[in-house]
N, C-alpha and C positions, 0 to 999 in steps of 0.2 A: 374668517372666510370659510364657507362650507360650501362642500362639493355632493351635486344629486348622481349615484349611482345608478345607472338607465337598463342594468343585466338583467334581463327575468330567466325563467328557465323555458317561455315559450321564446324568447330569442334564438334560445339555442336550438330548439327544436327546428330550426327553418333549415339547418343545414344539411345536408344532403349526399354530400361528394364535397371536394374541392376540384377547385378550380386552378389551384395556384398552392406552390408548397414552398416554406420558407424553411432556410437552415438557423441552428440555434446559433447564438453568436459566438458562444463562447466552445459548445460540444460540436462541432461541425459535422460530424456525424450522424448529430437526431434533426429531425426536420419536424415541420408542424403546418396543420393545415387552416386553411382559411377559418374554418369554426373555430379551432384552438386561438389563434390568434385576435379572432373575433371574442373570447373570451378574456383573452389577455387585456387587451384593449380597455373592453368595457367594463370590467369589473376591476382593473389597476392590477392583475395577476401576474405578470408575465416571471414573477417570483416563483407560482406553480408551475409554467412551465422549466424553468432551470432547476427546481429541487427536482424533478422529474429526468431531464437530462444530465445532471449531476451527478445523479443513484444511478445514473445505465454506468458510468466509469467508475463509481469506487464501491460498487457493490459487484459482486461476482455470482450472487445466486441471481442478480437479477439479469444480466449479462446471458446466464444461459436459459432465461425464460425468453420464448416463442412470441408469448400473447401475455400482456401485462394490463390489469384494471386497477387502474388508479381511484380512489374515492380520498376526496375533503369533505369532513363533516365540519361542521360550525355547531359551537355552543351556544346559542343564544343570549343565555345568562350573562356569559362574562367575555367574550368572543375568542374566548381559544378553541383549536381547531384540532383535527389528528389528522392526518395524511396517511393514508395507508396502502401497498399494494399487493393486490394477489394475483394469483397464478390463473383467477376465469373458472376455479373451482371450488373459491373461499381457503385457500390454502394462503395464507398472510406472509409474505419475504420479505416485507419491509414497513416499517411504522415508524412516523414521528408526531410527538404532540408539539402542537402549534404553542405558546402562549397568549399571542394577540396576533389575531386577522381583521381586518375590517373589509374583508371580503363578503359581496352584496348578499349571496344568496345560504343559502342554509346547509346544502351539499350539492357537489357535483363529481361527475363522474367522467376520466377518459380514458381512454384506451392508447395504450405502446404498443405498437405491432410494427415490425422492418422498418424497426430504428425512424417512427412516426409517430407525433402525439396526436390524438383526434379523439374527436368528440363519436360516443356510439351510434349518434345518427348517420355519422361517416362513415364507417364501419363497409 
């Protein structure tokens, strides 16, 4: 059985604002908006969303970051990935390599700002 991935990156470009903001399940603290969960969704991610609310409680340098960018790069070759986030000035707080992702697209980027995951069109 195989499954067609439908995520592009002009998908994500449609979003705009939200509409509707959800809480994480597990962090009840971080919330996420329509785009993010729009990515969660259609790309089977809702994994980057909890490593991302995961890092806000057992990381402390991320904890006193303001404005946080998140990037997933994907390796094409062999699908492992690195997760990385910085400070919005290329200053790097936190990095993990993936081994295997089967996530659709090649990289994507969001933004943590007042304890919110979103996408930068949301911004």
């Amino acid at each position: 059985m195989t499954t067609t991935k439908t995520l592009t990156a002009s998908d994500l470009r449609q979003f705009t604002g939200s509409e509707n903001w959800y809480r994480h399940g597990l962090v009840r603290s971080v919330l996420y908006t329509d785009g993010a969960k729009y990515l969660a969704e259609h790309g089977e991610a809702y994994w980057l969303l909890d490593q991302i609310a995961f890092a806000q409680r057992h990381d402390t340098r991320l904890a006193a970051e303001e404005f946080q960018l998140w990037k997933l790069i994907v390796e094409q070759e062999d699908d492992s990935a690195v997760l990385t986030c910085d400070d919005g000035n290329g200053r790097i707080l936190w990095r993990e390599d993936i081994p295997f992702t089967d996530f659709p697209l090649p990289e994507v980027t969001l933004y943590f700002c007042n304890n919110t995951i979103l996408l930068p069109s949301e911004y």
